[in-house]
N, C-alpha and C positions, 0 to 999 in steps of 0.2 A: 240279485245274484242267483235267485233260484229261476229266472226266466230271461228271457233272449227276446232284442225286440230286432226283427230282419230291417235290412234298407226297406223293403215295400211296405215296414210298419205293423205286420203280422208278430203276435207277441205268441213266443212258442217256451215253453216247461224247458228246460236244460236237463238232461242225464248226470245225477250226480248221486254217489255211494249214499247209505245211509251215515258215515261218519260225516262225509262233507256236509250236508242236509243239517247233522246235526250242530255241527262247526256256524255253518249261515245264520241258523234261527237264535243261536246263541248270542253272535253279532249282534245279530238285530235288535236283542232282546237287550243288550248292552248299550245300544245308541239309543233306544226308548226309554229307557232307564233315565241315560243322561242330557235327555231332550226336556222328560218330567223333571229334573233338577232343574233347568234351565227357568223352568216353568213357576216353578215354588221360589227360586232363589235367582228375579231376573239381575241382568248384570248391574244396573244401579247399586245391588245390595253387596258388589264383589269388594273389600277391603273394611265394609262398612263391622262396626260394632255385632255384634249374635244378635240373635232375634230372642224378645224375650219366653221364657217358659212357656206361657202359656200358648204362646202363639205357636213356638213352634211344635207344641201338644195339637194346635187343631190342626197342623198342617199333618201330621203324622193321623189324629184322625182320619181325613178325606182320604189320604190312600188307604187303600182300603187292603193292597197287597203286605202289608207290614202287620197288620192288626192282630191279635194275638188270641186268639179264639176261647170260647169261654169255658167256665170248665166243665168237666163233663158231665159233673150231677144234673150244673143248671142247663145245659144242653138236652137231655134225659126229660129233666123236670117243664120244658117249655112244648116237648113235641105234644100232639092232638090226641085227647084219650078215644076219641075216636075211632082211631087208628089204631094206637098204641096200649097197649097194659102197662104202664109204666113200672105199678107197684106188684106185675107178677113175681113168682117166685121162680118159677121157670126162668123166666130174663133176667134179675137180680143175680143167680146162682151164673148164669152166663157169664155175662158182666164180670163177678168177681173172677170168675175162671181166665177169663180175658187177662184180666191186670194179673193175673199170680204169671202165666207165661209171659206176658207179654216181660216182665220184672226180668223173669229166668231169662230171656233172651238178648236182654239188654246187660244180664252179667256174663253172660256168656262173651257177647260182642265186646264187653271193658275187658275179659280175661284175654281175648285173642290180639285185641289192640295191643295189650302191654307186653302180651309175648313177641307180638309182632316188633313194636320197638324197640324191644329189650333185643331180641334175635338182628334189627339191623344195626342198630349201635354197638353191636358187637363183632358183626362183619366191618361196619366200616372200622372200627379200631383196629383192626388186623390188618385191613388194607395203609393203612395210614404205618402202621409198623410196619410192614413190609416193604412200604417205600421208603422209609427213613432206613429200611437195614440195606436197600438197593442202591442210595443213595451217599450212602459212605462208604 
């Protein structure tokens, strides 16, 4: 979809917006998706019994896009002292600074979601009266 192949076999880029671009790759990304199902779970297995736990645990291993990354100490705790000062106090103090905002920002974003919800379930309930007072 993002490329044009001419009759003479010349394969030429297409001009497309960056919504469309990103509509395509989206696609794409949705038929790879469900190519790798096809892959894990081939059609022999379609009506068949679940796969047991564990198995289907190592299969959730190998994708490695699902994986749930670890947490941040032990993330901290594995990089090269090398490199890294792990146990400054300088970077500690950072660190903690991080998580106090990052916290505030995440109550911020819960306070504006519920406003936001609360403000459209209450437009549409008005809409919804409206039409039932237009409609008798």
């Amino acid at each position: 979809e993002l490329f044009h192949i001419t009759p003479e076999g010349v394969l030429r880029p297409l001009l497309v917006t960056s919504e469309q671009r990103r509509r395509i790759l989206i696609r794409a990304r949705h038929r790879l998706r469900e190519k790798r199902q096809e892959d894990y779970f081939p059609h022999w297995r379609a009506g068949r019994v679940a796969l047991p736990a564990h198995t289907e645990r190592n299969i959730r291993l190998w994708d490695y896009s699902g994986k749930d990354p670890l947490p941040e100490e032990l993330q901290i705790m594995s990089r090269s002292t090398l490199y890294h000062v792990i146990h400054d106090e300088k970077f500690l103090l950072k660190r903690r600074m991080n998580k106090v905002r990052n916290a505030r920002r995440k109550e911020v974003r819960e306070e504006y979601r519920a406003k936001y919800v609360a403000d459209k379930e209450r437009r549409l309930t008005s809409k919804r009266e409206a039409s039932e007072r237009i409609a008798q």
